[in-house]
Structures are given as structure tokens and as C-alpha cells.
N, C-alpha and C positions, 0 to 999 in steps of 0.2 A: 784069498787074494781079492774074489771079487766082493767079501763084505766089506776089504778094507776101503777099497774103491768107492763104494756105494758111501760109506762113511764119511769118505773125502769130500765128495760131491755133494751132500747133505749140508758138510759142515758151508764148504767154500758157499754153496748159494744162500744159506741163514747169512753168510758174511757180507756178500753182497745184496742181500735182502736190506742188513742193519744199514751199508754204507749209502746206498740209495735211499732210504727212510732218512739218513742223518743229513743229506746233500739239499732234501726236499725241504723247503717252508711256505706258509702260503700269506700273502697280502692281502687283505678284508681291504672294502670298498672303504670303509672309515680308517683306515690305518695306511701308516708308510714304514718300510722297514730301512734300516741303517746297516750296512754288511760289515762286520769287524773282523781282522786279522792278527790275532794276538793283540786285540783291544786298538789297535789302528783300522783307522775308518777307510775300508777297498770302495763301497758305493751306495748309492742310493736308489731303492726301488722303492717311484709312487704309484706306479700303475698297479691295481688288483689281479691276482691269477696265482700261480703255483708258479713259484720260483727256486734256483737252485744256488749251491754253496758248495764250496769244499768241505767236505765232511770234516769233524773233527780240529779242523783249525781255521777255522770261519764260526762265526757266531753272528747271532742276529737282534738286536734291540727294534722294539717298533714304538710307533708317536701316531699319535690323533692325530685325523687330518682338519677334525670338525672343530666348530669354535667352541674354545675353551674360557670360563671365564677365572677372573684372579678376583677375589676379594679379600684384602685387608684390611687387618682391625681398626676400630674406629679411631682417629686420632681427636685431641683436643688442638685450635687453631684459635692465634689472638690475632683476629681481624684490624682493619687501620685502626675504627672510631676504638681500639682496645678494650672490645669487650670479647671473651672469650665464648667458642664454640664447639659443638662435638659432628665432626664432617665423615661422614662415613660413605666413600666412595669406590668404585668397583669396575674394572673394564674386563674386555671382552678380546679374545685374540685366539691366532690361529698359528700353529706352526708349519710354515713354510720351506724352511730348512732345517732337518735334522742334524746334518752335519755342524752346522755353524750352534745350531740349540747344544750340541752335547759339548763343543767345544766350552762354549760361557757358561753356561749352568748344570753342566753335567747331568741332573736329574731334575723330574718335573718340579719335586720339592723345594729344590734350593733355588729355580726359576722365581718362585712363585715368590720366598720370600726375598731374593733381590729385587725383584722390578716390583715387587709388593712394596717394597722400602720408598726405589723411585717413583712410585707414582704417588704415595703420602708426602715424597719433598717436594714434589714438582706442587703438589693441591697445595700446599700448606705455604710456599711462597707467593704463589699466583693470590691465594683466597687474603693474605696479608696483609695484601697491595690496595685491597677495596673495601669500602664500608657494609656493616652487615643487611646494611637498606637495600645497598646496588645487588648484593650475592642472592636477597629474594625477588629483587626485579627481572623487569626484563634485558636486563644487561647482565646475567647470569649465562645466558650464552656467549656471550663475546670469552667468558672468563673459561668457561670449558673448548672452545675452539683457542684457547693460547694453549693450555694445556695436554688438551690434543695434539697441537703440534711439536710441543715439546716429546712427549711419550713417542710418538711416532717415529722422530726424531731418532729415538733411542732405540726402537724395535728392531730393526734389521739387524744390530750389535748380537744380539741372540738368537738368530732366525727365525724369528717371529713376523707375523704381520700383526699392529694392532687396529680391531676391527670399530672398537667403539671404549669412551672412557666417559662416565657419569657420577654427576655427585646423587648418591640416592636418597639421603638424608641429611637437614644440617637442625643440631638441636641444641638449644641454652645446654650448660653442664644444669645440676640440680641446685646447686647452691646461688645460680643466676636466676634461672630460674625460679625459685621464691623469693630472689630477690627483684626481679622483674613485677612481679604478685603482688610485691608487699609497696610497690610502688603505684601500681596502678589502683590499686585497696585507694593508699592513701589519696592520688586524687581523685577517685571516684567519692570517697569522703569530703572532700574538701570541695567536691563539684555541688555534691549532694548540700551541704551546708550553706554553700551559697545561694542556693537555691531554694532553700528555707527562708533563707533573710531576704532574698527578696522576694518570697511571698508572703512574709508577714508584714513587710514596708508595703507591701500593693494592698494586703488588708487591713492594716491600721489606714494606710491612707484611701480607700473603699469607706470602711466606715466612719473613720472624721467627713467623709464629707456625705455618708448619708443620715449623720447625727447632727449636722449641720444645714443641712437642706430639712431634717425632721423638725428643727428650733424653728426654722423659717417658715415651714407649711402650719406649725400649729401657731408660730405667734399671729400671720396672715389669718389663720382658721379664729385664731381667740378675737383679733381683733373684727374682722366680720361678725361673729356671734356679738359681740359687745355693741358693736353698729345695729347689728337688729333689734336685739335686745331693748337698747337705746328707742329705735323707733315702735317697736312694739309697744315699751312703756308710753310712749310720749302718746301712742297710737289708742290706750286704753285708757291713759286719763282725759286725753282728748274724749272719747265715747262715753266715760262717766262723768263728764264735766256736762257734755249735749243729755246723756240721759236725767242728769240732776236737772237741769234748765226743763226740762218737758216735765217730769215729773215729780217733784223734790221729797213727795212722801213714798211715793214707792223704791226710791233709791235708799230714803232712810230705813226703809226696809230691808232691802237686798246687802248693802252694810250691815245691820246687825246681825243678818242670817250668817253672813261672813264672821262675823265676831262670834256668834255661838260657835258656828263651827271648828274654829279655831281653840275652843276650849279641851282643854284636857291634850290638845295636840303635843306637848312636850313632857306630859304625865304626872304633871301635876293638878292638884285644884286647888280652886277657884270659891270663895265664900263669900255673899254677899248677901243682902238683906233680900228678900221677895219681892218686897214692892218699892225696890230701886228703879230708876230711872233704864238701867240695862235691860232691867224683864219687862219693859212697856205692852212688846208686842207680845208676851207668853199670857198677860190679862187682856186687851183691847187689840182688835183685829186693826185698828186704824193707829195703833201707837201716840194713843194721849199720855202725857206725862202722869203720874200718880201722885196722889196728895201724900204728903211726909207728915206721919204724925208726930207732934210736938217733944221735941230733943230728941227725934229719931236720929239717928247715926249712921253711916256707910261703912261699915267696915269688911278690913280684904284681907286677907290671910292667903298663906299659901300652903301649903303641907305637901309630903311625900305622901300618896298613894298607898 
């Protein structure tokens, strides 16, 4: 009798050991739990601590309290000036209400892709509305503050609060993209080229006009020289003209010394009799003429060397 007792006793407190352990759950400082009754929502506990349930037909679902972020796949968007881009944008949110979260999206997953969906149609009519200049400017915030209030707008619907909505990237697709490339190639070509033509137009007209100023310095240069020249000559027969006047035999000297000199100067010679009239001075230091003996002859010749 008293093992059965002892047995009862055993059992009954393991039972209420199990039903206590089942009644028990506990709330983390980052979490909120949601109390269910056969899948109907009894309450909501956000405060942290050891909380209780009806064992067995209570159940508990728990949610972050901390900010959660949503990122959706990158969409492609055809902006006003219709050129197409790839906008890859991302916000930030907090669940505020569990009860209302489980009602709309039931699970974190199907949240994410419902309001992942609105917040690509909200970017993708907003970004529509403006050219791709103003979406890089600084009127890129005015276009996230509509959109923000759109989203926001729509959070409570899920029990959410949303904390912050950003575009993180906005990029040409690839096929714009080299088409952007192949444009800017061609006028940087076409820049480049003109640029050529006109420095060859500033160097051709550079030098017509330092081949032109060259004509002018040398025909100025020739025609001074020809002026000197001019006066030098006039200058040196004037002085053999005075020097013949003072001396007339030693000029006929200084002349033939000129004339010998001159011989052989273009490589040829020169034949003539000895005691001609030209070799006066090579017999007589005073250049008497020489007597011609009777049908003597002068004769010249020339020959190659």
C-alpha cells in the first residue's frame, strides 16, 4: 500500500513538474511574444521576464523587437527622359504589433515579399515621374521623402513601424551601358578630330606666315646686301681709279698680279707666247713692253688639264 502511494506521489509531481515547465515561457529583451488559443490571438507580451500560459492549449509565437531590414530584388525602371535603369532599394522596419503582423502577413517570409513588392511599386512610380539627371541630383531626396510617405502610409496595415526607406544603388542595365560608352567613344572622337583640324589650320597658318615674314627678311636681307655691295663696288673703283691717278705704273702692276692670279682659277690653261705683252712683268721689274719678233703671233689655246 505504501509503494503504491509513494508511486502516486512520484507520478502526480513529475505531472505537475511537466505542467508547470509547459505553463512557463520566457521573453528575451529583443523579442515579443503573441499568446495563441487554438491558433486565436489571447495576448500580447512585450515586456522581458518569465511569463506564463495555460499549459497545453496556449501556445506561443515570438517577433523581433529590433530593426529588421527588407531587401528586394533589384528591379529594372524606365525613368521620364525614357531611358531605362536598374534601382536597387532597401528599407528598414520594426515590428510594433504582432498581433496586427500575424493577421496580414502571417509569417516573416510572406511580409517580406508583400511589402517587398510595395515598396518596388511605390520606387518604380515615384523614379518614373523624374528624369535620370534630377534621381542623381540633389532632388534625389525630395523623391525618397514622397516615397517614404507613401510606405509609411502603408506600415501600420501590418504592424510594423517603418524606420527608414533608401535607394542604394541606381545603375544603366549593361546593354545601356555600352551604349552610353559607345557614345561618349564617339564624341570624344569627334572632339578629338576637331581638334586636330584645328591645329593643323593654326599650323599651316603659323607657318604661311613665318614663310612669309622668311621671303620678306631675306628679300630686305638681299636687297641690303646688293646696296652694299653696290657701294663697296662703287667704293673700290673709286680707290683704283685715285690709286691709278697717283700711280699708273704700279697699278699696271697690281692688275696683272690680279691677272696671273687668276690663271688656272677654273682649271683650265692658258698658252701664250713668253715674250707677249701679258709676261712683261715676269722679264722687266718696271713692265716695258717686249719687242715682237718679225710675224711673231699670239696665240691662246685652252685645254683641259
Amino acid at each position: 500500500m505504501k509503494k503504491t502511494v509513494l508511486v502516486a506521489i512520484v507520478i502526480g509531481v513529475a505531472v505537475v513538474a511537466v505542467l508547470v515547465y509547459s505553463a512557463m515561457f520566457t521573453v528575451r529583451q529583443s523579442e515579443q511574444a503573441l499568446v495563441l488559443q487554438f491558433g486565436n490571438p489571447v495576448r500580447v507580451e512585450r515586456d522581458p521576464g518569465l511569463k506564463f500560459k495555460v499549459p497545453f492549449l496556449q501556445n506561443v509565437e515570438f517577433y523581433d523587437k529590433r530593426i529588421l531590414d527588407l531587401d528586394p530584388p533589384t528591379q529594372e525602371v524606365l525613368v521620364a527622359d525614357q531611358k531605362r535603369i536598374n534601382v536597387d532599394a532597401f528599407a528598414r522596419y520594426r515590428i510594433v504589433d504582432p498581433l496586427r503582423f500575424r493577421q496580414r502577413a502571417v509569417t516573416d517570409a510572406n511580409f517580406r515579399q508583400i511589402f517587398g513588392g510595395r515598396l518596388n511599386s511605390v520606387i518604380r512610380t515615384e523614379v518614373a515621374k523624374v528624369a535620370l539627371a534630377d534621381l542623381l541630383s540633389d532632388n534625389r531626396d525630395d523623391i525618397m521623402q514622397k516615397i517614404n510617405r507613401q510606405l509609411q502610409e502603408q506600415a501600420p496595415d501590418f504592424g510594423v513601424e517603418l524606420v527608414d526607406v533608401r535607394i542604394g544603388r541606381t545603375d544603366l542595365p549593361e546593354a545601356a551601358i555600352q551604349a552610353v560608352y559607345n557614345r561618349m567613344r564617339s564624341a570624344r572622337i569627334a572632339e578629338a578630330a576637331q581638334l586636330r583640324a584645328q591645329g593643323e589650320e593654326q599650323r599651316a597658318r603659323i607657318q604661311a606666315e613665318a614663310d612669309r615674314e622668311r621671303t620678306v627678311i631675306i628679300a630686305d636681307a638681299t636687297r641690303t646686301a646688293q646696296g652694299l655691295k653696290g657701294i663697296g663696288d662703287a667704293e673700290r673703283i673709286r680707290t683704283l681709279n685715285e690709286a691709278y691717278g697717283r700711280d699708273p705704273a704700279f697699278f699696271d702692276f697690281y692688275r696683272s698680279l690680279e691677272a696671273y692670279g687668276a690663271l688656272g682659277g677654273d682649271g683650265s690653261t692658258m698658252v701664250l707666247r713668253p715674250d707677249s705683252d701679258f709676261f712683261r712683268f715676269f722679264l722687266s721689274q718696271e713692265g716695258a713692253p717686249l719687242t715682237a719678233a718679225p710675224g711673231a703671233e699670239t696665240r691662246a689655246a685652252q685645254a683641259p688639264r
